[in-house]
C-alpha positions as CSV (number, residue, x, y, z in Angstrom):
1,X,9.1,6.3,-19.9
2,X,5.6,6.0,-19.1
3,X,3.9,2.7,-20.6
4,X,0.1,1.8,-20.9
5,X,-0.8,-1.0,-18.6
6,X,-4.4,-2.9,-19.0
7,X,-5.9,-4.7,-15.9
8,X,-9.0,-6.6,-15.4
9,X,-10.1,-5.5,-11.8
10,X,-13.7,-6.0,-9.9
11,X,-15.8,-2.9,-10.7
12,X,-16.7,-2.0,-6.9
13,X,-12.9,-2.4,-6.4
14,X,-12.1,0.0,-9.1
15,X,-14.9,2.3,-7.9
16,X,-13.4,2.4,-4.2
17,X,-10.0,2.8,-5.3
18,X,-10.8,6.0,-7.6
19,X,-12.9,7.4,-4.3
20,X,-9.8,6.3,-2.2
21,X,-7.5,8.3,-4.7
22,X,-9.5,11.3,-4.9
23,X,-9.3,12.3,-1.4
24,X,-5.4,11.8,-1.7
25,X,-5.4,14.0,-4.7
26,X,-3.4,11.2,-6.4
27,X,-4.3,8.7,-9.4
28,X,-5.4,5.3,-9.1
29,X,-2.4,5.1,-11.8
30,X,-0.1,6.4,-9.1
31,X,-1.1,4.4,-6.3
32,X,-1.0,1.2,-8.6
33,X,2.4,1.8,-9.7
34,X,3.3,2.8,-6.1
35,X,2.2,-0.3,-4.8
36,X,4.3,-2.4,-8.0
37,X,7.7,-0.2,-7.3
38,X,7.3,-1.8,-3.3
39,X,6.7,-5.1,-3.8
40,X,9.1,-5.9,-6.6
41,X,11.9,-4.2,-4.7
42,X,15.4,-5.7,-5.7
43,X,16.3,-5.8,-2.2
44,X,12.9,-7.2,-1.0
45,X,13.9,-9.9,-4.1
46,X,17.1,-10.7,-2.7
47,X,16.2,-11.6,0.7
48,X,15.9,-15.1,0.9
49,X,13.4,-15.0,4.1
50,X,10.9,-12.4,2.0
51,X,7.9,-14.6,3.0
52,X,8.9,-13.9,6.7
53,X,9.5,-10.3,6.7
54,X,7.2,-8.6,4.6
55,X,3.6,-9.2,4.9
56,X,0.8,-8.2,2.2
57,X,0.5,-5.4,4.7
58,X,3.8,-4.8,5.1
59,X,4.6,-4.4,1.9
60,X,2.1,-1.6,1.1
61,X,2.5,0.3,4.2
62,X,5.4,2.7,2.5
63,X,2.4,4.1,-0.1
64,X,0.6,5.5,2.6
65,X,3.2,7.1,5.2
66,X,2.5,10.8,4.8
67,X,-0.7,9.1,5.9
68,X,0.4,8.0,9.3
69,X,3.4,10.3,10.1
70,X,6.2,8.0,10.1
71,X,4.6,5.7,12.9
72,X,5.5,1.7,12.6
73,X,3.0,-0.7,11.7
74,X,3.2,-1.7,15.1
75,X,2.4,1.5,16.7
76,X,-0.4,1.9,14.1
77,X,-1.7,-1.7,14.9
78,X,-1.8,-1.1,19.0
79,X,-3.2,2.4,18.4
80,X,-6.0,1.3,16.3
81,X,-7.0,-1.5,19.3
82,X,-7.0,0.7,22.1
83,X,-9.0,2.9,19.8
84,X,-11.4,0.1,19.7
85,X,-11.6,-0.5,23.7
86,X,-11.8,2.9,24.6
């Protein structure tokens, strides 16, 4: 069951996330509740070290995969600084 959700959000945030969302061809909607459905993960919840293995970044890195094809966040991190020394 779908259920309306208010938020009170920065305006130029709101404004990049509907641009960002756009050129995915998905909702802002979709990529909020995207975001919700990874980081309040039962399992993530259970672990008792949570604060050690998942990072902001680490925790949002599933809504973008088709993104990145499957790489690790590693991979992605080393690729984007040799990007930036080349």
């Amino acid at each position: 069951m779908l259920t309306k959700l208010t938020l009170t959000i920065e305006s130029d945030v709101i404004h990049r996330a509907k641009e960002y969302a756009r050129s995915k061809h998905r909702s802002v909607s979709k990529l909020v509740e995207d975001y919700l459905k990874t980081v309040s993960d039962t399992e993530n919840l259970k672990s008792p070290d949570l604060s050690l293995k998942a990072t902001l970044t680490e925790s949002i890195a599933g809504m973008f995969k088709d993104d990145y094809q499957g790489q690790e966040y590693d991979q992605l991190l080393e690729n984007a600084v040799s990007e930036d020394y080349q």
